[in-house]
C-alpha positions, -999 to +999 in steps of 0.1 A: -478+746-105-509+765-097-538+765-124-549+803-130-574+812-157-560+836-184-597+854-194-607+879-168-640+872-174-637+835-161-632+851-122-662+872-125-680+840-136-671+820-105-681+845-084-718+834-090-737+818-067-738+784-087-700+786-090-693+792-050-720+764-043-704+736-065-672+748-048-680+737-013-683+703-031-653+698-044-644+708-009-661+681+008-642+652-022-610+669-010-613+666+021-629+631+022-594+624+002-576+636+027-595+614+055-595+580+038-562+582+014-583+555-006-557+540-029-577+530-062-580+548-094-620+550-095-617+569-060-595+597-073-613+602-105-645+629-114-665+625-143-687+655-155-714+662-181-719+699-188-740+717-208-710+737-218-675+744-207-686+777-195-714+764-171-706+767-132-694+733-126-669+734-152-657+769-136-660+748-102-635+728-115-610+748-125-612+767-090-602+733-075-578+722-101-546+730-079-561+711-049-576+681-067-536+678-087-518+679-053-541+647-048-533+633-080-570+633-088-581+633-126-615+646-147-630+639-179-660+656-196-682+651-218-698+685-236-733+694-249-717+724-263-681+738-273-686+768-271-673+795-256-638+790-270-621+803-243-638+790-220-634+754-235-593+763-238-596+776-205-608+743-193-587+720-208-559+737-194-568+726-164-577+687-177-546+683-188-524+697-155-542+673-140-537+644-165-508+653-185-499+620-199-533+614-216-549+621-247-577+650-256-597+622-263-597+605-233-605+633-216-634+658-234-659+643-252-686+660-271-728+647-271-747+666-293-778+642-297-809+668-289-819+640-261-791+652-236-801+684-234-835+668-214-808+655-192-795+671-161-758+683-153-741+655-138-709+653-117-695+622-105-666+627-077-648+593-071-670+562-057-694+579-032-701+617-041-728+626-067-738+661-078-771+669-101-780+698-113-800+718-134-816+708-170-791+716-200-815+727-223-817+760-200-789+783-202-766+792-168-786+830-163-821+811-168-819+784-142-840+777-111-812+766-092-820+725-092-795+712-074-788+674-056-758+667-034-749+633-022-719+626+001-724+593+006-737+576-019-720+545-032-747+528-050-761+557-069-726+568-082-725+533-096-755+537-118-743+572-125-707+558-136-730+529-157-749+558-176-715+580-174-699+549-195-723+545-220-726+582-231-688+582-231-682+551-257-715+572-279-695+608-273-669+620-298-638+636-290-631+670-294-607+681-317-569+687-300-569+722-319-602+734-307-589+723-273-555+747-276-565+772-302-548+778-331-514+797-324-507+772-292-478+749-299-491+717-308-469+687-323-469+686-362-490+722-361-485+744-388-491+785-393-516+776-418-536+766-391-560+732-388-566+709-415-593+699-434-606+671-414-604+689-380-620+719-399-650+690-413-656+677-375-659+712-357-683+725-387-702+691-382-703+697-346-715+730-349-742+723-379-763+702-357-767+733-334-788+755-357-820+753-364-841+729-389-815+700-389-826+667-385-813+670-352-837+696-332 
């Protein structure tokens, strides 16, 4: 089963230069899979932090989703932002090929803390490969193209994957409706569309992004 985007506008996204760049990296993890065959979990595993699900790296790694599922390799994400919509359906579409038996939760999480936006995009490819790239606080067009690529790096992915941890267990998941959209079939759905409570969390989520909240 091959992973294809369904918005037309995702391929003319990964046609940018950030896109095709982070692309060679997943590259280089594929094919240092394919030389080692290393046998542990933490080796075929890639944990991201994106500014949104719309940012390069995120289109990155839906480009690679087919290759990185043939190698039974798995990603999880943590969010600044959920927005676009269908770029965040778009996305999880290819999370869950690649780790069907596992819950949205364990698998996008959402930071929305003003303090991670001073961070940097982070990408974390098994136990050795480290990507960094550019502040979140600046949108994908406005960038100045900060980028950091380690291939061997053993001992900086492990304070990565310490930092990684600790923003997981602080991150919140991100609702399993917002994930599918609305008229996808989801177990114990209904036409009425989501409930209250999932209706509460994306309104919280998305109050804490305008301006004059306690938050900014």
């Amino acid at each position: 089963m091959q992973f294809k985007s369904r918005d037309p506008k995702d391929q003319v996204r990964a046609e940018s230069p950030f896109v095709n760049s982070q692309n060679s990296y997943f590259q280089r993890y594929v094919a240092w899979l394919d030389e080692t065959r290393p046998n542990s979990r933490s080796a075929r595993m890639i944990s991201i932090i994106a500014r949104s699900p719309a940012s390069p790296v995120m289109l990155a790694m839906q480009a690679a989703a087919e290759d990185l599922r043939i190698r039974q390799v798995k990603v999880r994400t943590i969010l600044s932002d959920v927005d676009p919509e269908n770029a965040l359906r778009s996305s999880w579409r290819a999370i869950s090929m690649l780790a069907p038996k596992q819950g949205h939760a364990d698998l996008v999480r959402r930071v929305n803390a003003p303090a991670i936006l001073e961070a940097h995009e982070q990408m974390i490819l098994g136990e050795r490969m480290c990507w960094l790239g550019d502040a979140m606080r600046r949108e994908p067009g406005r960038r100045d193209g900060f980028d950091i690529f380690e291939a061997d790096a053993p001992q900086t992915c492990g304070l990565a994957l310490k930092s990684y941890a600790a923003m997981w267990k602080h991150a919140r998941p991100v609702p399993k409706w917002l994930l599918c959209g609305i008229n996808d079939d989801r177990q114990g759905a209904s036409s009425a569309g989501p409930d209250a409570r999932a209706l509460a969390t994306l309104s919280f989520f998305r109050q804490l992004d305008k301006p004059g909240t306690l938050f900014h």
